[in-house]
Structures are given as C-alpha cells and as structure tokens.
C-alpha positions as CSV (number, residue, x, y, z in Angstrom):
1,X,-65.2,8.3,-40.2
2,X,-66.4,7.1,-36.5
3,X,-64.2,4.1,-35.2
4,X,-65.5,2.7,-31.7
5,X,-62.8,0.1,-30.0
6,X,-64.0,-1.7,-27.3
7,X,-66.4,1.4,-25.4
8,X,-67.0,0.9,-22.0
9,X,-69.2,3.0,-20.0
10,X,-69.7,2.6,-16.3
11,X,-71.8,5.1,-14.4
12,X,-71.0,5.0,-10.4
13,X,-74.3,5.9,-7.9
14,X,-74.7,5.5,-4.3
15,X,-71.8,3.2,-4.3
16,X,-72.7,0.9,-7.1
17,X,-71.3,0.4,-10.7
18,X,-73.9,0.3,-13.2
19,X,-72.7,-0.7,-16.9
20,X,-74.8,1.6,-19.5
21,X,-71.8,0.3,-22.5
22,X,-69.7,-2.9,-22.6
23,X,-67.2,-3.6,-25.1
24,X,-68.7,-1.8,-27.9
25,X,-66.8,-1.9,-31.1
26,X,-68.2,-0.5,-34.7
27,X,-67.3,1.2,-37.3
28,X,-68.9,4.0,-39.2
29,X,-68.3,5.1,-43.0
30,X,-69.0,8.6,-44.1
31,X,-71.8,9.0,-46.0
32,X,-73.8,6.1,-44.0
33,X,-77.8,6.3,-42.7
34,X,-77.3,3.8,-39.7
35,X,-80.0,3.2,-37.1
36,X,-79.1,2.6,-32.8
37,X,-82.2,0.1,-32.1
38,X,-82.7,-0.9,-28.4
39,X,-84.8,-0.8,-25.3
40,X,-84.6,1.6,-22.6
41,X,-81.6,1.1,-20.7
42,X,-79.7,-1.2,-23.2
43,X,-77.1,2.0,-23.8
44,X,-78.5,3.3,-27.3
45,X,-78.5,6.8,-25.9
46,X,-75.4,6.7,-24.1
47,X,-73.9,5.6,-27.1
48,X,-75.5,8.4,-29.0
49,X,-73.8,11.0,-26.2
50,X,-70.0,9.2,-26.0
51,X,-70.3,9.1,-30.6
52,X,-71.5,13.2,-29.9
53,X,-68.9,14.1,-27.6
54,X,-71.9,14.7,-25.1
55,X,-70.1,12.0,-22.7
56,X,-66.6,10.1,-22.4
57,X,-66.1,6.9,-22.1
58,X,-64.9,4.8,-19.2
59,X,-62.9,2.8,-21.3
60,X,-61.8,1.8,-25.0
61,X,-60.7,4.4,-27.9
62,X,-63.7,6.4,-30.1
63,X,-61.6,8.0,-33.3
64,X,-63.4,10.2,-35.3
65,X,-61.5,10.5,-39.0
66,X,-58.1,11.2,-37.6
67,X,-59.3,12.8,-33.9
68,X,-58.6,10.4,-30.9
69,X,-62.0,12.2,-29.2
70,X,-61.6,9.7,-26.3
71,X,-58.7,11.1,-25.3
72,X,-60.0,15.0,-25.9
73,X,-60.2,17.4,-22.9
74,X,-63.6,19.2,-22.0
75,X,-62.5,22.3,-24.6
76,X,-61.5,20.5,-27.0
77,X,-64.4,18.3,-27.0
78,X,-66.5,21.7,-27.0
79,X,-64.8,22.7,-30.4
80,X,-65.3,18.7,-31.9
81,X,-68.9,19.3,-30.9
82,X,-69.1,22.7,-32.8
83,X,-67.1,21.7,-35.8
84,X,-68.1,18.6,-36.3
85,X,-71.7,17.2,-35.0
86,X,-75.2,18.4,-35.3
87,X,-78.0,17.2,-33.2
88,X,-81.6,16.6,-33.6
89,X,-83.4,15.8,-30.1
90,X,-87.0,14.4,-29.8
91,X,-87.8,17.4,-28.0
92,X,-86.7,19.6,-31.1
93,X,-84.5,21.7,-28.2
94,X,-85.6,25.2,-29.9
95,X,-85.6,28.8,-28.1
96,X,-89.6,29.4,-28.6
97,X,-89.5,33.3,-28.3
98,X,-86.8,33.1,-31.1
99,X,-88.2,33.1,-35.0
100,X,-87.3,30.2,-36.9
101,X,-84.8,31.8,-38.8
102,X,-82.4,32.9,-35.5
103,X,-83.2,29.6,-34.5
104,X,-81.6,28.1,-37.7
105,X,-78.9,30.9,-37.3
106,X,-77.9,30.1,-33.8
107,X,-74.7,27.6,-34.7
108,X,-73.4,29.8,-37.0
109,X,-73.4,32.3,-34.7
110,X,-71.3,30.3,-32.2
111,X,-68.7,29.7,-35.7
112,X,-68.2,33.2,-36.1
113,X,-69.9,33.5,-39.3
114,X,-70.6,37.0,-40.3
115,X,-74.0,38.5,-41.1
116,X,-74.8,38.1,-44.9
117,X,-73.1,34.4,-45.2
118,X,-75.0,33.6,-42.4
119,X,-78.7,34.4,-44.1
120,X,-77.7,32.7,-47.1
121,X,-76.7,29.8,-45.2
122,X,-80.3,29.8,-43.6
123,X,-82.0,30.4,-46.5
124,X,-80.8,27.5,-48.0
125,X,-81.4,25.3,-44.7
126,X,-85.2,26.5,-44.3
127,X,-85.9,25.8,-48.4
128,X,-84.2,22.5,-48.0
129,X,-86.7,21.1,-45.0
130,X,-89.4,23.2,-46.6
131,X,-90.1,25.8,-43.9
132,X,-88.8,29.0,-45.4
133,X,-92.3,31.1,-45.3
134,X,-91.8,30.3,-41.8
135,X,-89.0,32.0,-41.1
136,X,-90.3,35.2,-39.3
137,X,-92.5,32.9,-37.2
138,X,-91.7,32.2,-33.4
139,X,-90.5,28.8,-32.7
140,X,-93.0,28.9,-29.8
141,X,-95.9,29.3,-32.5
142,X,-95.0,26.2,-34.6
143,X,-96.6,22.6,-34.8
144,X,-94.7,19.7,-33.7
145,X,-93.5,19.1,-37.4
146,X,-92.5,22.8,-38.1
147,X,-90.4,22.8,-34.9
148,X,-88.7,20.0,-35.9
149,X,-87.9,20.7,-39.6
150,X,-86.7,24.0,-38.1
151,X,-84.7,21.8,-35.9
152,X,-82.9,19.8,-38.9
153,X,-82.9,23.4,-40.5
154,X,-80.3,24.3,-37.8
155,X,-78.7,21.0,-38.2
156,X,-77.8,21.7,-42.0
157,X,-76.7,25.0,-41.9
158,X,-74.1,24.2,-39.1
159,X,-72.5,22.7,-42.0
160,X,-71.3,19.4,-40.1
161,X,-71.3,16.3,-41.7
162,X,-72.9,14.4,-39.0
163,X,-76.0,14.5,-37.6
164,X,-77.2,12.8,-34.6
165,X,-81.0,12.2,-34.0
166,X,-82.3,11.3,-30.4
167,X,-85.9,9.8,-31.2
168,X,-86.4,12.4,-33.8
169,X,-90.1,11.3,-34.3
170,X,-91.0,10.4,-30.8
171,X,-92.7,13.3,-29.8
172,X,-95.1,13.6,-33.3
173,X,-97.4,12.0,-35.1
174,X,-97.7,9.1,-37.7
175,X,-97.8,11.1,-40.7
176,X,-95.7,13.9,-39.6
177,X,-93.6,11.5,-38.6
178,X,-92.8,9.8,-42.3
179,X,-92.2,13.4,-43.7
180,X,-89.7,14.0,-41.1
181,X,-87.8,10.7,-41.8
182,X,-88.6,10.9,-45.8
183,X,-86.1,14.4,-44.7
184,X,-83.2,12.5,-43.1
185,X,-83.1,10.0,-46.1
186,X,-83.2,13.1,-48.6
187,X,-79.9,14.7,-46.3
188,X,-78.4,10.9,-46.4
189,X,-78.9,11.2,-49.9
190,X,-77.1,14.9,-50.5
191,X,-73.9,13.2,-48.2
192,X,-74.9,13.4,-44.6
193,X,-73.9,10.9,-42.6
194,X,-77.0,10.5,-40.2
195,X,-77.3,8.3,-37.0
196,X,-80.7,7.8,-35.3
197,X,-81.2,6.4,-32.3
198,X,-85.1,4.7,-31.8
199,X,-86.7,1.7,-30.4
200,X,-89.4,1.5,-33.4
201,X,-88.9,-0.7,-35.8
202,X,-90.4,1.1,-38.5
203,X,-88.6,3.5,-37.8
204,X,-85.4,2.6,-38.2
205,X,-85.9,0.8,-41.7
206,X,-85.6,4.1,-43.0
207,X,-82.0,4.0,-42.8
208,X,-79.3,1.3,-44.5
209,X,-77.9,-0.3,-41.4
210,X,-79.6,-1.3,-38.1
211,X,-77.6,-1.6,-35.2
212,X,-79.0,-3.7,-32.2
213,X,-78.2,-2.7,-28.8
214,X,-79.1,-5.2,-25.5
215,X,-77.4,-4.9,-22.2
216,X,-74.9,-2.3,-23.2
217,X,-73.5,-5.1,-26.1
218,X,-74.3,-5.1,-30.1
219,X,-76.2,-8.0,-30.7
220,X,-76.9,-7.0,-34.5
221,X,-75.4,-4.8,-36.8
C-alpha cells in the first residue's frame, strides 16, 4: 500500500538547511494499525504530512499502491488527498457553528456525493463512533471526546482506506482518551489501515507496529 524509498526532507530558513527526514525507507501493508513514535523534532510529523500528501519530499520516491505521489503536481496531490486519505488532528479541526452531522458530511460534499447517499453515509459514520443522538448538536457545543468522535465520524464516511491521526488523544483526557483509541483499533479491525503519530508510549501499544523515529532516521520499526 504506502512504500517510502529513501525520504529526504530538508527545510531551508534564513539561509540554513535544516534536515526534518533522512533516508527514510518503510513499507506499509493495507490493513496495518502502525504507530510514528518520536520526540519533538525527530520528523514524526513531517513524515505524517509527506505519507498524507500534506508535504513533498526533498528527495527519495513515496508510492502509494500503484501512485508515484512524490512525483504528483499540487492538483493531483489535491485529488490523492480527497480520494484517498482521511485525517484526524489533535485539535479535532471541526467547523464549531456547524452540527455534527454537516461536519461529518463535509468530505462527501467535496466528492460530489448527492444528498440522500450522503445522509446514509453519515448515519452510518455517527452510529459507528457512537455519536448519532448528537447529530443536530453544534460542533462548538461538544466535549473534547464528542468533537473528536465526530472528527473520526468524518474520517469514515469519506470512505478512504487510510486514516492519518496527529496526536489524536493529546488534547483529552485519560479515560476519554482509551475510548478514543479502543475506536481506532475497532476501525483497524473493520479494514482501515490507520497510522498515528504520538510520543506516549501507551499510546502507541494500541496499535501492531511501532515505528521509532530520532533525528529524522527509523531507529525501530
């Protein structure tokens, strides 16, 4: 599914190169829960971003299936983005004057999906992450948990087999934290293939594979 070949990432500032990825090769099968481990700065998010078309690389080849994305212009990497990836961000990235169902709604729209496909599709997401008496409720009036359920909610109904989660549980607490990530593991589990970048431990044994990021290298995998 997601081939990486030697990823180099170099981000220039003020006159100075300043190496966020270097040499980075892994592969990714469809289907896998894998968790990016690192520090800040050792590249786990700029990994996250080049893997969600969010960024290019400086150097090396990222295939996704049979897609050379590395070698994508910005256009075409807005249609990979939209056909193919779904994000989940730490800080759930909702509109709050919008109810949880248009929330959920919102990348269908963008597909062109029309109306009554569209609220089955939703229905379906919002039952599946358990917030579907919510669904008249403005974004801006849920709890942390709620907005982030509604958050996976849009991720699901996008339909894209991948879903990419920036500190998913970073900004909530302990116990809302484990029903979030007991979520992921039950999307793993229904053939999402779901990669979550964190720097807790604990986290990231909720998923099958750990990769180790330090210095812009894999130290671990």
């Amino acid at each position: 599914m997601i081939r990486l070949n030697q990823i180099e990432k170099i981000y220039h500032a003020g006159g100075v190169d300043t190496p966020a990825l270097q040499g980075v090769s892994i592969e990714i099968v469809e289907g896998e829960f894998v968790a990016i481990m690192g520090t800040s700065g050792s590249g786990k998010t700029t990994l996250l971003n080049i893997i969600g078309g969010m960024d290019v690389p400086t150097g090396g080849e990222y295939r996704f299936d049979d897609v050379e994305v590395s070698a994508l212009s910005r256009m075409q990497l807005h249609r990979f983005r939209k056909n193919h990836i779904s994000f989940v961000f730490q800080d759930f990235s909702l509109i709050r004057q919008y109810t949880v169902a248009e929330n959920a709604e919102l990348p269908l729209i963008a597909k062109g999906i029309h109306g009554r496909t569209r609220r089955k599709t939703v229905e379906k997401a919002l039952r599946a992450v358990g917030i579907y008496d919510l669904r008249d409720k403005l974004a801006v009036h849920l709890s942390g948990g709620q907005q982030q359920r509604c958050a996976i909610a849009r991720a699901i109904a996008s339909g894209n087999k991948l879903i990419l989660a920036d500190e998913p549980t970073g900004a909530l607490d302990s116990r809302t934290s484990e029903e979030i990530l007991s979520v992921f593991q039950e999307l793993n589990r229904n053939g999402k293939t779901i990669l979550l970048v964190t720097h807790d431990e604990h986290v990231a044994r909720y998923a099958d594979r750990i990769l180790r990021l330090e210095d812009g290298r894999i130290v671990n995998d």
